[in-house]
FIRO-722024 format. One record per residue (C-alpha): residue in three letters; x, y, z; residue number from 1. Coordinates in pm, 1 decimal, padded with zeros to 6 digits. Example, Ala and Ser with C-alpha at 12.3 -4.5 7.8 and 13.67 -1.06 7.14 Angstrom:
["ALA", [01230.0, -00450.0, 00780.0], 1]
["SER", [01367.0, -00106.0, 00714.0], 2]
***
This chain:
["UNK", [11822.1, 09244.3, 10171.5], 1]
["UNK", [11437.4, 09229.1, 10213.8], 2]
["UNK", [11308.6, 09012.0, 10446.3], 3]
["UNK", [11094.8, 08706.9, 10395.9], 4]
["UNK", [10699.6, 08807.2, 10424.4], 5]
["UNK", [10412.4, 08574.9, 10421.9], 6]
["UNK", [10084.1, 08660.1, 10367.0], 7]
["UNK", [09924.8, 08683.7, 10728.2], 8]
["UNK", [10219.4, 08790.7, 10881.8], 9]
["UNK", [10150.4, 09151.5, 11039.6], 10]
["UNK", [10277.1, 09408.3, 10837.6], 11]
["UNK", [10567.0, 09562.3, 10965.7], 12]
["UNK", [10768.1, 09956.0, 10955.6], 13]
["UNK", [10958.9, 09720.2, 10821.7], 14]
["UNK", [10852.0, 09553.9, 10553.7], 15]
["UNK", [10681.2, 09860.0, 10451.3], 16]
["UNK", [11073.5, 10018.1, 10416.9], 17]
["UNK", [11162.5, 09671.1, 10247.8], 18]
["UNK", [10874.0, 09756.0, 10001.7], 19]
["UNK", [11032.3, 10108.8, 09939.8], 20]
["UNK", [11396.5, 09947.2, 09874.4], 21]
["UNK", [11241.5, 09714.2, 09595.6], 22]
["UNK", [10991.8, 10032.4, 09433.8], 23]
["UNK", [11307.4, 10228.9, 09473.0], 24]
["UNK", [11499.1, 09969.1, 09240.6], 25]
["UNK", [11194.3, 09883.6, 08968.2], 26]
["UNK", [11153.5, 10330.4, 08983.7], 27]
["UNK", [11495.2, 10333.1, 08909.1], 28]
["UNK", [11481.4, 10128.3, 08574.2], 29]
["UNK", [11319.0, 10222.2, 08231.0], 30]
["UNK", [10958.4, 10260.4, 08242.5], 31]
["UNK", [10931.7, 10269.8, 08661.2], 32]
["UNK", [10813.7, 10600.4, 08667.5], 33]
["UNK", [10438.6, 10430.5, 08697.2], 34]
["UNK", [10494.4, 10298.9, 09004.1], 35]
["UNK", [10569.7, 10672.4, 09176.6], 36]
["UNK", [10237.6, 10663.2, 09308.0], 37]
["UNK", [10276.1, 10316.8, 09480.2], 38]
["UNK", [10568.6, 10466.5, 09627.6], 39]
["UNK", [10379.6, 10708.4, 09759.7], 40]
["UNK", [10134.9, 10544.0, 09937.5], 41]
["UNK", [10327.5, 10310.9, 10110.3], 42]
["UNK", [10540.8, 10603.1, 10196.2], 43]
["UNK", [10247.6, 10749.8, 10325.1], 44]
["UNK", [10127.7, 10484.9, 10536.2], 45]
["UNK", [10463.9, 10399.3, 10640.2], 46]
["UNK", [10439.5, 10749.1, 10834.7], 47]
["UNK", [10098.6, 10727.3, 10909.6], 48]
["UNK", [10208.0, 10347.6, 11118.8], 49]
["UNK", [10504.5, 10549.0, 11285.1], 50]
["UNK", [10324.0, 10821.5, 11392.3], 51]
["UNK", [10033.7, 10557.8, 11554.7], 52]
["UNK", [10322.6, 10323.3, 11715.9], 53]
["UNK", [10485.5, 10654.1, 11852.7], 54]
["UNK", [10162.1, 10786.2, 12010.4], 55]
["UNK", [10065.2, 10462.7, 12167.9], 56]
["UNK", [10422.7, 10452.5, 12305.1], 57]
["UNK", [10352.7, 10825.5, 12490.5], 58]
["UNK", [09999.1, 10687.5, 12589.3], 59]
["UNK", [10174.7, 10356.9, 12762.0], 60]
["UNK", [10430.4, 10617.3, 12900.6], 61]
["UNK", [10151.4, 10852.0, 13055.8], 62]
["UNK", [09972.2, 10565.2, 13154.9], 63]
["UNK", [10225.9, 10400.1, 13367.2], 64]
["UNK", [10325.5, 10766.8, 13508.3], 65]
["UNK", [09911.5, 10801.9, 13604.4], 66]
["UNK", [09919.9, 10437.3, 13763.0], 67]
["UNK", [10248.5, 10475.2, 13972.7], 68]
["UNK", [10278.7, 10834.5, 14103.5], 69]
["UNK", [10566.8, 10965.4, 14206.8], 70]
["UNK", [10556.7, 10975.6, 14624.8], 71]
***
């Protein structure tokens, strides 16, 4: 079940999946076929907002490794 979102609440990986889940169910019925491209791009920058939260994580990683060397 999706959860609650306000607007001004940071958006989320997930409430962009939550997003998907409720495109996936309008897609599904007659006449959803128009919102494939919404889909899409909220697909899209569902990726693009993993891939920027998993490169920050290796940056904090290499960070703290270049801050504490190993003796």
């Amino acid at each position: 079940m999706p959860r609650p979102w306000k607007p001004g609440q940071k958006v989320t990986p997930d409430t962009l999946r939550d997003c998907l889940d409720i495109l996936a169910k309008v897609i599904g019925r007659k006449g959803g076929e128009k919102y494939v491209p919404l889909y899409l791009r909220i697909e899209r920058e569902l990726d693009a907002m993993q891939e920027q939260l998993s490169a920050y994580q290796r940056i904090l990683k290499r960070a703290k490794r270049l801050n504490h060397p190993q003796a």
